[in-house]
C-alpha positions in Angstrom: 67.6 20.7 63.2 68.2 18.1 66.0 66.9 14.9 63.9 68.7 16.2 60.4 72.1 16.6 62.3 71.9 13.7 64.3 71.8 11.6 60.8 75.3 13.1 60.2 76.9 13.2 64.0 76.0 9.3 64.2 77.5 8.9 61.1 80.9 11.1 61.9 80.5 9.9 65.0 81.1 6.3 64.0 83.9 7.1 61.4 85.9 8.6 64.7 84.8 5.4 66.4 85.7 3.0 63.9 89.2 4.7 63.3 90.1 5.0 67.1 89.5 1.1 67.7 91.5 -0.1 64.8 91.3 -1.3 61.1 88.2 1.0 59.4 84.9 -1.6 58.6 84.7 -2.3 55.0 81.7 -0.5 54.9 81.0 3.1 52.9 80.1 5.9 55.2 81.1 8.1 52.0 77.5 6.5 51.1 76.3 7.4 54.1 77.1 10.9 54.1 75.6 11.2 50.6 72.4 10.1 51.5 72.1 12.6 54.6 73.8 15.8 52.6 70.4 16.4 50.8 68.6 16.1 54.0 70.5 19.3 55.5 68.8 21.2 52.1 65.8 19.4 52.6 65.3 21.1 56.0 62.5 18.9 57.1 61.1 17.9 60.2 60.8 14.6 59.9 64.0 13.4 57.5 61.6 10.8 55.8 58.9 13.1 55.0 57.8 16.1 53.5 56.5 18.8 56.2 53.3 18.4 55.0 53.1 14.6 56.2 54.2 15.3 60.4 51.9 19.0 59.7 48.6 17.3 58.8 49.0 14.9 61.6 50.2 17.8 64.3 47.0 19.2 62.8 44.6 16.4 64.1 46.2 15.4 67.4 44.0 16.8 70.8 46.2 15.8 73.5 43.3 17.2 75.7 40.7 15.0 74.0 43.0 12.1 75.0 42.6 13.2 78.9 38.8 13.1 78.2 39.0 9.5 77.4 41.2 8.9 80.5 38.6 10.2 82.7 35.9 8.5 81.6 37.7 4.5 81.1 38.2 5.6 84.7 35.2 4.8 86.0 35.1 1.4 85.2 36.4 -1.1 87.6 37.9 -2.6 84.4 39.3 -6.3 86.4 39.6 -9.0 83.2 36.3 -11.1 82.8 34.2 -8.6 84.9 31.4 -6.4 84.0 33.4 -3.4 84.2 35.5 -4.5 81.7 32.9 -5.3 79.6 31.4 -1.6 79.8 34.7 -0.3 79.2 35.2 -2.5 75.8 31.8 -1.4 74.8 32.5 2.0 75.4 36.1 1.8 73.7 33.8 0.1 70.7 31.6 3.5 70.1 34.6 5.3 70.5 36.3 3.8 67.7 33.4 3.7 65.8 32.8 7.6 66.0 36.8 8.5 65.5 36.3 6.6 62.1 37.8 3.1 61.9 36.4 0.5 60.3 35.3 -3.3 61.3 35.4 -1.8 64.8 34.1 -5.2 66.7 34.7 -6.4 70.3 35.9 -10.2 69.7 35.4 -12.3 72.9 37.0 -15.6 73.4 36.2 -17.6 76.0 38.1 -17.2 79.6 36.3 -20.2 81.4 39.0 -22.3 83.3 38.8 -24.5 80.4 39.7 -23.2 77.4 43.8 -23.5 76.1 45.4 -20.7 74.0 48.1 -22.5 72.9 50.0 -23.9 76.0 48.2 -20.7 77.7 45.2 -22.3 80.2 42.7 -19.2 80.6 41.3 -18.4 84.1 37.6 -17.0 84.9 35.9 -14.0 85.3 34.8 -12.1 88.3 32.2 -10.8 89.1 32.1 -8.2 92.1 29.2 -6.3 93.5 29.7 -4.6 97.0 32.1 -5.6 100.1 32.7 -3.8 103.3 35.4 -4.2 105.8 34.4 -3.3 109.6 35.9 -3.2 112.9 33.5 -5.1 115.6 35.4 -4.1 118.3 37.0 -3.1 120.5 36.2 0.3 118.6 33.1 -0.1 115.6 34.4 1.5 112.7 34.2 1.3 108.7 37.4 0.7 107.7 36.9 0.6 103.7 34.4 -0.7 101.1 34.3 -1.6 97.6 33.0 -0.1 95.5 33.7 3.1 97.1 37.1 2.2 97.4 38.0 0.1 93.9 40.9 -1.7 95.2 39.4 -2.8 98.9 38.6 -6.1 97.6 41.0 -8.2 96.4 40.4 -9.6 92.5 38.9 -13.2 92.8 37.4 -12.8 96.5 34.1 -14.7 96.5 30.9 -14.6 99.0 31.3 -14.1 102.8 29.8 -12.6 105.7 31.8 -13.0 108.5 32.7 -11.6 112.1 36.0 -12.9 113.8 39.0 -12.0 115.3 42.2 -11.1 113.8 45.5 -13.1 113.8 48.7 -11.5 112.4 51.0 -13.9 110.8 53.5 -11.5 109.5 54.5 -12.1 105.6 51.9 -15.8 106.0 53.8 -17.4 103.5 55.7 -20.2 105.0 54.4 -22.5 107.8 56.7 -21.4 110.5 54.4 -17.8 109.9 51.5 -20.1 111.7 53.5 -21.8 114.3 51.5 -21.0 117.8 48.3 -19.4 116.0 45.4 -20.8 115.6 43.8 -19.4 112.2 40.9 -21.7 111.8 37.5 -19.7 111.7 39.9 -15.9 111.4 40.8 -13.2 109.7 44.2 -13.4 109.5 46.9 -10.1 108.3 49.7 -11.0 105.7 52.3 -8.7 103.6 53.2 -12.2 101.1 51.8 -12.8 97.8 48.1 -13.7 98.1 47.9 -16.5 96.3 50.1 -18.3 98.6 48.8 -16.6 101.3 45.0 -18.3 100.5 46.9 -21.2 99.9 48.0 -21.6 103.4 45.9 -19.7 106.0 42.7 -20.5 103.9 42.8 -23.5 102.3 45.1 -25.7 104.6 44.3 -24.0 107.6 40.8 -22.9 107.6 41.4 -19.3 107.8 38.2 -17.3 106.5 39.8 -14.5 104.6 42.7 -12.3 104.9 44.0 -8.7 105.1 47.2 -7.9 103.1 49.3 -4.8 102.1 51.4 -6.8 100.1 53.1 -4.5 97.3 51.7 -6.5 93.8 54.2 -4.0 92.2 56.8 -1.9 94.1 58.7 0.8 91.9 61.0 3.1 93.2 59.7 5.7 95.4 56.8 3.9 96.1 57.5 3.0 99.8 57.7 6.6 100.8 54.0 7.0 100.9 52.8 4.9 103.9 48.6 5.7 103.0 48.8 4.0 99.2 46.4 0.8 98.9 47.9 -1.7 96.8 45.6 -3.6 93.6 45.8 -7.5 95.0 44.8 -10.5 93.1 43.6 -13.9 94.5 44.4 -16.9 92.0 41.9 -16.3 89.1 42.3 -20.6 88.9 41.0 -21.0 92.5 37.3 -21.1 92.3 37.3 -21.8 96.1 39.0 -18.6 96.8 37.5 -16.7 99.9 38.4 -13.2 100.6 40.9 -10.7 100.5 40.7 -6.9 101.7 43.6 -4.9 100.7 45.0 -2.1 103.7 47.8 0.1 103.3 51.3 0.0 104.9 49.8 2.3 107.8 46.9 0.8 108.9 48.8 -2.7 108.7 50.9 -1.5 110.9 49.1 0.4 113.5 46.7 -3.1 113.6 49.7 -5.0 113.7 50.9 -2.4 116.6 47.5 -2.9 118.3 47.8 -6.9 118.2 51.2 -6.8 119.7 50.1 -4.6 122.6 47.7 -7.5 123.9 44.5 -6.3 121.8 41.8 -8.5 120.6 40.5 -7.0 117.3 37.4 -8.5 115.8 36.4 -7.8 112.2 33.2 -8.0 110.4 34.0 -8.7 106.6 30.9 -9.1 104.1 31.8 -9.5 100.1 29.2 -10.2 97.6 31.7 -11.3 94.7 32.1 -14.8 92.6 34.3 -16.3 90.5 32.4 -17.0 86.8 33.3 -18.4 83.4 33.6 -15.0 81.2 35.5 -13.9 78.3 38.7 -11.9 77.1 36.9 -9.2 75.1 39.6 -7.9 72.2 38.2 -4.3 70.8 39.6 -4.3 67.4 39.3 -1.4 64.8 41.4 -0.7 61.4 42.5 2.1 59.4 42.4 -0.2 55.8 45.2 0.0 53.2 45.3 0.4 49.5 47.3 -3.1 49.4 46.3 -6.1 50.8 49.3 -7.8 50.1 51.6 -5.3 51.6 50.5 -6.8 55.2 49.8 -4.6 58.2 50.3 -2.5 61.2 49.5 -2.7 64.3 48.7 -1.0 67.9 48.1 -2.3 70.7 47.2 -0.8 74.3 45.6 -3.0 77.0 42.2 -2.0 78.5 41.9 -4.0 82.0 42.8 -2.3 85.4 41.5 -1.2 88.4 39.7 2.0 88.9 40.7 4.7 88.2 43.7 3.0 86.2 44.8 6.2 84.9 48.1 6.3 83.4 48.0 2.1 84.1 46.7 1.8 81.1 43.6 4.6 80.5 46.4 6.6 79.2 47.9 3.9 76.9 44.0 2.8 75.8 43.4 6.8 75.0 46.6 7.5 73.0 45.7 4.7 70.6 42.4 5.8 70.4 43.7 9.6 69.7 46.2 7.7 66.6 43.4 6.1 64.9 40.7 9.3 65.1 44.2 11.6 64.0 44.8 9.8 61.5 41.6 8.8 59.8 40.4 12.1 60.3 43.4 13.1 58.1 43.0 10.6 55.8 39.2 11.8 55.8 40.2 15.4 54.6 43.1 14.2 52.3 45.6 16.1 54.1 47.2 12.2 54.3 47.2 9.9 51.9 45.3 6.6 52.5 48.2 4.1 53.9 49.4 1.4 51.5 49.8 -0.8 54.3 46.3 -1.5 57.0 46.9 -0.2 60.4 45.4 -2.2 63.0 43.8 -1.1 66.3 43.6 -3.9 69.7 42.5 -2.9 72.7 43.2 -5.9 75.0 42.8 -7.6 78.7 46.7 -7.5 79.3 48.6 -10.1 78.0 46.1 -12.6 77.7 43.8 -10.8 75.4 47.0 -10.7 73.1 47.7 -14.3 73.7 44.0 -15.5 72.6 43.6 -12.9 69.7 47.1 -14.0 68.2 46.5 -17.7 68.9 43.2 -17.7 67.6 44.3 -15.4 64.1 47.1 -16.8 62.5 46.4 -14.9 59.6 46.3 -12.2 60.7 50.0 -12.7 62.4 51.3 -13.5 59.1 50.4 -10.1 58.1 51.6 -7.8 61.0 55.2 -6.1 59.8 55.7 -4.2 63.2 53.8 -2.2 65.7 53.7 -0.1 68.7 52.5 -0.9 72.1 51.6 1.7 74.7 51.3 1.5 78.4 51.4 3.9 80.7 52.3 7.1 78.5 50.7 10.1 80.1 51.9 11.2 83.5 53.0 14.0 85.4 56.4 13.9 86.3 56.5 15.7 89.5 53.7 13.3 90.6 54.4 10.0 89.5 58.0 10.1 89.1 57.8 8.4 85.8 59.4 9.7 82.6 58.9 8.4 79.4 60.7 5.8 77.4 60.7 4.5 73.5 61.6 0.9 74.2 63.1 -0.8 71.3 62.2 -4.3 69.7 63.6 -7.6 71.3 67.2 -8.1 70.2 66.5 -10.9 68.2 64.2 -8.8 66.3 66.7 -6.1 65.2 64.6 -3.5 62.9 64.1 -0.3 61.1 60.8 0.4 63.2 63.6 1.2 66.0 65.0 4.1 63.7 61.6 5.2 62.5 60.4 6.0 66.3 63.2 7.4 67.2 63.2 10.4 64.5 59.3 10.9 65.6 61.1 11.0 69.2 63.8 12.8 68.9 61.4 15.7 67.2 58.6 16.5 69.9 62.0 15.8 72.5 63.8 18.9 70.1 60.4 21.4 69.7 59.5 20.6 73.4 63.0 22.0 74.9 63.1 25.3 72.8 59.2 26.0 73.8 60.3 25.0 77.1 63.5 27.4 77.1 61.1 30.3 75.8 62.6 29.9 71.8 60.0 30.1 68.9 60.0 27.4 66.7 59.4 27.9 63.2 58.1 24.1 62.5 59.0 21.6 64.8 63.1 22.2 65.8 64.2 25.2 63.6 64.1 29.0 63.9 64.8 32.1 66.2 63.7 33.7 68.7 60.5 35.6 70.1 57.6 34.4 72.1 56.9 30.5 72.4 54.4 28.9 70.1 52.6 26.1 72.2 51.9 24.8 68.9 55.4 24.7 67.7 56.3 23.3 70.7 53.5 20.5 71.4 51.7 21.8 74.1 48.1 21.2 74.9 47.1 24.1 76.8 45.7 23.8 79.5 49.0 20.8 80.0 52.2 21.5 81.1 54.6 23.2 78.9 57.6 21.5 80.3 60.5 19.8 77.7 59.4 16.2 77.4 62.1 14.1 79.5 62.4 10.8 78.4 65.2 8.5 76.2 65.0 5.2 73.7 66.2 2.2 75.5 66.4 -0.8 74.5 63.5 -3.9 75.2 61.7 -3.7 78.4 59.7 -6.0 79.6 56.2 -6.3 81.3 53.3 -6.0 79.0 51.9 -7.2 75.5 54.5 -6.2 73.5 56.3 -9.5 74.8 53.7 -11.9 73.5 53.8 -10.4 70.2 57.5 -10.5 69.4 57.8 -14.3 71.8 58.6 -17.4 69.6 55.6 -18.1 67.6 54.4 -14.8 66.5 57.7 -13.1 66.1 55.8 -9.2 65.7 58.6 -6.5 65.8 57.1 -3.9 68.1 58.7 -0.5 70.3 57.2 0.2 73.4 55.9 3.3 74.7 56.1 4.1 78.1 56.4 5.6 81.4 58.8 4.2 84.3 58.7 4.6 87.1 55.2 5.4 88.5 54.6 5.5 92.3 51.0 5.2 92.1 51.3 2.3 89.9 48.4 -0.4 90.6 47.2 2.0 93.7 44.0 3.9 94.6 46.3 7.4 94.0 46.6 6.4 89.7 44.0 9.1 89.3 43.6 11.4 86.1 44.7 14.3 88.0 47.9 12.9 87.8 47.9 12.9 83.6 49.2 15.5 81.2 47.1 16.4 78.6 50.3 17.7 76.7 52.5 14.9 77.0 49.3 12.4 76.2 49.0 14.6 72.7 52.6 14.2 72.7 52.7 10.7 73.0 49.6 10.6 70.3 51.2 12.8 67.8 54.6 10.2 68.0 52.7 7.0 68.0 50.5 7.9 64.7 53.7 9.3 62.8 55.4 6.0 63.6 52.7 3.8 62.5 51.8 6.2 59.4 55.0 5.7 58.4 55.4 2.1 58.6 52.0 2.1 56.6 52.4 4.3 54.4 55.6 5.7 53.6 56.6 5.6 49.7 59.7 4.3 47.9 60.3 7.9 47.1 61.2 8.4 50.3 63.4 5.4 51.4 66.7 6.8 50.7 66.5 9.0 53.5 65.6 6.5 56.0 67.9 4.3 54.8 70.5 6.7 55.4 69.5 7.0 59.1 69.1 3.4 59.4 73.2 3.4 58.2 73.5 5.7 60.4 72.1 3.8 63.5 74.3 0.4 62.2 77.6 1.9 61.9 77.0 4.0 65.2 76.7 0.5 66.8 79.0 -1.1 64.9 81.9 1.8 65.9 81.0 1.3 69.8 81.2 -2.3 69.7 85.0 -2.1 68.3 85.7 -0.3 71.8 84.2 -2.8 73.9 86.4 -4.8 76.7 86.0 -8.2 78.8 85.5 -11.5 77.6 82.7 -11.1 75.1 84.1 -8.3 73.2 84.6 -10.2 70.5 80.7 -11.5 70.0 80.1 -7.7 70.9 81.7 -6.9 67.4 80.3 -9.6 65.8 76.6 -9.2 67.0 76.4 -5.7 66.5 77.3 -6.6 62.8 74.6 -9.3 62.8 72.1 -7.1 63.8 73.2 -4.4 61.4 72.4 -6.8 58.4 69.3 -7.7 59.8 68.1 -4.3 60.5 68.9 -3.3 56.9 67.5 -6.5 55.6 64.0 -5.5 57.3 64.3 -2.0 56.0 64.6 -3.9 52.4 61.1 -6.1 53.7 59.4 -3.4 53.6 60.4 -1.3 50.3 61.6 -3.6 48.2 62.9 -0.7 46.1 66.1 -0.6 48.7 66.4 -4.1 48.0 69.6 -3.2 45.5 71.3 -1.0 48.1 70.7 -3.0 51.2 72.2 -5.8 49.4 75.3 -4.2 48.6 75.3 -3.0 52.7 74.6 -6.4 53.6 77.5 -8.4 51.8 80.0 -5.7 53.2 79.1 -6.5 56.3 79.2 -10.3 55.7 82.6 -9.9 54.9 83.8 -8.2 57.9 81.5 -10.5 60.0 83.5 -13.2 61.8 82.8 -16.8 61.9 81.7 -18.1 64.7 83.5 -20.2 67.3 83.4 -23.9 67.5 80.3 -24.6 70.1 81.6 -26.0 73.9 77.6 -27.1 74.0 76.6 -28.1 70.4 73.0 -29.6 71.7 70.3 -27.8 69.1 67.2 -27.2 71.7 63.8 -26.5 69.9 60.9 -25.1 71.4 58.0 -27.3 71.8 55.5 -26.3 69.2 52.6 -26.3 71.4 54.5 -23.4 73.2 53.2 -20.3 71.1 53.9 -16.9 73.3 56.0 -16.4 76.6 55.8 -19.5 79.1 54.3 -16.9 82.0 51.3 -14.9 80.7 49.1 -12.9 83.2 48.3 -15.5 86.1 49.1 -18.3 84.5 53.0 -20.1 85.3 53.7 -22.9 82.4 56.0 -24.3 85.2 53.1 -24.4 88.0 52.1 -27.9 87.6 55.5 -29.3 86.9 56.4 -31.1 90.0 59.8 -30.2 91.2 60.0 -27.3 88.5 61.5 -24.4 90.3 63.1 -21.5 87.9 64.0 -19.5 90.9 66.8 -22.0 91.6 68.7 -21.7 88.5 71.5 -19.1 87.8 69.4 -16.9 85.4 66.8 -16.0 88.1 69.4 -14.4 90.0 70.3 -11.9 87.5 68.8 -8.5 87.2 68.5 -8.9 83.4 67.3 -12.9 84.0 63.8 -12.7 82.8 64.8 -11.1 79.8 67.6 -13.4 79.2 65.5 -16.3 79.5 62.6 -14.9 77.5 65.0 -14.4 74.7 66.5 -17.7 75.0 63.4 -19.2 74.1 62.7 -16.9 71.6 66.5 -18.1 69.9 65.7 -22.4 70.2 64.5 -22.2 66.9 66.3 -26.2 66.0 69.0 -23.8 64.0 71.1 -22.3 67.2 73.5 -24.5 69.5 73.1 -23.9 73.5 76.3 -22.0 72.4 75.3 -20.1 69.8 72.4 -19.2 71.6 74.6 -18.1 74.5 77.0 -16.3 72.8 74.2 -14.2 70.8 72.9 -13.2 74.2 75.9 -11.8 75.0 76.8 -10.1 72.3 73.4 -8.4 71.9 72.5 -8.2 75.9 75.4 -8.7 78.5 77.7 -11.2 79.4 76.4 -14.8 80.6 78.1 -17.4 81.1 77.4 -20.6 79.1 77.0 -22.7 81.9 73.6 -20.8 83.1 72.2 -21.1 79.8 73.1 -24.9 79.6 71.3 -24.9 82.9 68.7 -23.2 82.3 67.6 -25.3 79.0 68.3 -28.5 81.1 65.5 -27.0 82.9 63.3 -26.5 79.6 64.0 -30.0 78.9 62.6 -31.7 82.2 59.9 -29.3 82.0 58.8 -29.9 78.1 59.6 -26.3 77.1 62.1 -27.7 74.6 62.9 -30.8 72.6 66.8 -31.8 71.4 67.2 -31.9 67.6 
């Protein structure tokens, strides 16, 4: 079975590992070994659980229930602070309430242009009704209107009714684009970021609104389809904001065509839109546990989007909602045990519902052990393009929850390739031949029956998961999700496009995870403590091959995170506690001491900052005069946004600029020190960070 023997290939794998790079770890894979034998006579499914544990929750999973929900969160325009939103919460709200979770409540905190989460300034609501966008002349036509078309009208467009001509001003984004044109009393056409498109056509220049087919989100792909209409968004700050119609590549450019050739167009644009205070409505449900004290888990999916916002994020919102009515419906029947542990349920406005429920519930952060964020988890692949990925936690949050999801993983991967190659599964994995079993192989007839394609990564970045594990909440949580998707933030994210299969799937993984987390007993720690050895000396045995400069911190972080991977096993079952001790000092032996730092400054994060510097719309670095992060030597990088985000997360007034750089690099990928020094002299002139 695919999950039993991959306990004992990481762990010979290592040993070969560890032997071909030199002197052996002083660490026990005899121990190792021992704790995985009895899982080849166990036989199970799941190592860490009897069958009847990943059965009863198979049991309650409806993959094409989970579709269901996606086609009906669809038909709200769901923009944050607008009353489609707030239909969609209240309709999340009686669905949570009817799956069976308890103090199911929509929480609203105010999103009013005033009001501070933390250093995090909310923005207002919107409030759309209708727009059209017409051609005057030379030829009268409708060329789109909202709401017919959901993502016509740009997010934060207010009031108009106006007739003018139309100026192109190519990307509109620097004042050379207005050299020669006069804009004043226009329409202007832009492919730059609308913000600082309204910025300068409209607010310096008088412009009165603006067509754009500016990509808000490009993935790979994307580009080949000419017809798709990008999701746009004004400045949610700007409550002077005109108007914005969003037009795809192809009708930019045959108007763009049309301008060139000596044609006057004249437009006709009416919008009946405006900017209000609102709030960021949190629906929150739990699952409770047996022990208070034992703290909780969460999951999270965000709620906003544009309509249809399929698989960006209906599909996320529905798989949540599919966990908690699996798994209290289990818990109902007593087929599972009531969790020790509370599991939490949040379905948030992206980012900044996270930032305002976390900031305004401290106590409830001092409970969370771990979690599981989902967005974007149920598409087609032939369609979208985008297979599915287990993120890992942040590397400075090494932790067992990464070993738990991958066995859940690894499972539904195993049983979906033999259904797909026509095998019958006995259980999940195991077994001969004979006709498929789409229940053996988790299929959701009428989904697809394909092998699910997908992998375990490690962090990526881009949705709530990185407010709850940024500096100041410090919530270990994997991420599931798809990547890439070329109808990403388009009108083409449509239902169609989902998998009722892979959505039952992705249900099926998410509840074992968080089940298991909640409720898994002491009796059963030995086993995933023996995969969790596993997963350490795998990494420890690849670091001892790695070359270049850093090899050495390679080594030495991949033993750091090792001990604290183990030690959060030991967190939470204390009944390891003995063992993971013994594990741990090993591995303090063998780890080396650090090097003398080249920059010993200590930074520490400035306490008001709670959560990343950049949530949503909102750029701590904005207001800062002269504050420009796209100048510094981090920016540049691929990986820069997650180096920086981690650097952050590490200025805790304990690590050196040094130390900090070198566990980066060890942990991520080589950086050089002086673009970390750099970039906290940045956080310094900007207030991010303090000097101990």
């Amino acid at each position: 079975m695919a999950v039993r023997s991959s306990a004992v290939g990481a762990a010979l794998a290592a040993a070969r590992l560890v032997r071909g790079g030199g002197k052996p770890l002083p660490y026990v894979f005899g121990a190792l070994l021992a704790g995985a034998v009895p899982l080849l006579a166990q036989d199970r499914a799941i190592p860490f659980w009897p069958d009847a544990v990943p059965n009863a929750i198979h049991a309650e999973v409806d993959g094409v229930a989970a579709l269901e929900t996606v086609r009906e969160l669809g038909r709200y325009h769901r923009v944050q602070g607008s009353p489609g939103y707030a239909a969609a919460a209240e309709m999340m709200r009686q669905k949570a309430v009817a799956a069976g979770l308890s103090e199911v409540a929509i929480e609203r905190f105010p999103a009013d242009g005033r009001t501070k989460y933390a250093h995090f300034l909310s923005h207002v609501g919107w409030s759309p009704v209708s727009a059209t966008l017409e051609e005057a002349s030379p030829t009268p036509r409708l060329i789109e209107s909202f709401p017919d078309l959901p993502v016509a009208l740009g997010d934060y467009s207010q009031d108009a009714d106006v007739t003018a001509g139309l100026v192109d001003v190519g990307k509109g984004t620097s004042p050379r684009d207005y050299e020669g044109k006069d804009v004043s009393g226009k329409i202007v056409l832009a492919d730059g970021p609308l913000p600082a498109v309204h910025r300068l056509a409209c607010e310096e220049r008088g412009a009165a609104g603006f067509l754009s087919d500016f990509p808000n989100q490009a993935t790979p792909w994307a580009g080949d389809d000419r017809d798709l209409i990008r999701w746009g968004h004004l400045s949610p700050y700007q409550l002077r904001n005109r108007f914005a119609f969003m037009i795809s590549k192809r009708q930019a450019q045959e108007l763009r065509a049309r301008l060139a050739a000596g044609e006057r167009i004249v437009l006709h644009a009416r919008v009946a839109a405006k900017m209000v205070p609102a709030s960021y409505d949190v629906v929150v449900g739990t699952i409770p546990g047996t022990a208070q004290a034992a703290g909780e888990v969460v999951v999270t999916a965000h709620l906003c989007h544009e309509s249809a916002g399929a698989n960006d994020n209906a599909s996320g919102s529905a798989a949540i909602l599919e966990v908690a009515r699996a798994l209290a419906a289990a818990i109902r029947k007593q087929t599972l045990p009531r969790p020790a542990r509370t599991i939490r349920f949040l379905w948030v406005p992206e980012i900044t519902g996270s930032q305002a429920y976390l900031v305004r519930h401290p106590e409830i952060v001092a409970r969370l052990v771990g979690g599981v964020h989902m967005d974007m988890v149920g598409g087609l692949l032939a369609t979208t393009k985008g297979t599915f990925h287990v993120s890992r936690t942040a590397e400075t949050l090494p932790h067992v929850a990464n070993v738990v999801a991958a066995a859940w993983f690894e499972q539904v991967v195993t049983a979906s390739q033999r259904y797909a190659e026509g095998a019958n599964p006995t259980a999940y994995g195991g077994g001969g031949g004979g006709p498929a079993d789409p229940w053996a192989g988790f299929v959701w007839p009428p989904g697809s029956r394909e092998m699910l394609l997908g992998d375990v990564r490690g962090i990526g970045m881009g949705s709530d998961h990185e407010v709850f594990q940024a500096a100041g909440f410090r919530v270990p949580m994997v991420y599931f999700h798809d990547y890439p998707d070329v109808t990403i933030h388009t009108q083409k994210d449509l239902p169609e496009n989902l998998d009722a299969t892979k959505l039952g799937r992705v249900a099926y993984m998410g509840a074992g995870y968080v089940y298991t987390l909640a409720a898994l007993p002491e009796s059963e720690v030995s086993a995933l403590l023996a995969l969790t050895r596993a997963e350490v000396d795998v990494r420890i045995a690849r670091s001892r091959v790695a070359a270049g400069p850093d090899a050495a911190l390679v080594r030495r972080e991949a033993i750091a995170s090792g001990i604290e991977t183990l030690e959060s096993l030991a967190r939470l079952w204390p009944t390891a506690m003995p063992e993971v001790a013994a594990d741990t000092e090993r591995l303090r032996r063998a780890l080396p001491p650090p090097a003398e730092p080249a920059d010993p400054r200590v930074p520490v994060r400035n306490p008001a900052i709670v959560g990343p510097l950049n949530i949503y719309y909102y750029d701590y670095f904005a207001d800062i005069p002269g504050a420009d992060l796209s100048k510094t030597a981090l920016a540049a990088r691929e990986d820069g946004d997650v180096l920086a985000y981690e650097a952050l997360n590490l200025a805790d007034g304990k690590r050196s600029v040094s130390e900090i750089r070198d566990v980066l690099a060890g942990r991520y990928a080589s950086v050089p020190l002086p673009a970390i020094a750099e970039y906290f002299d940045f956080l310094l002139k900007t207030g991010a960070v303090t000097l101990r």
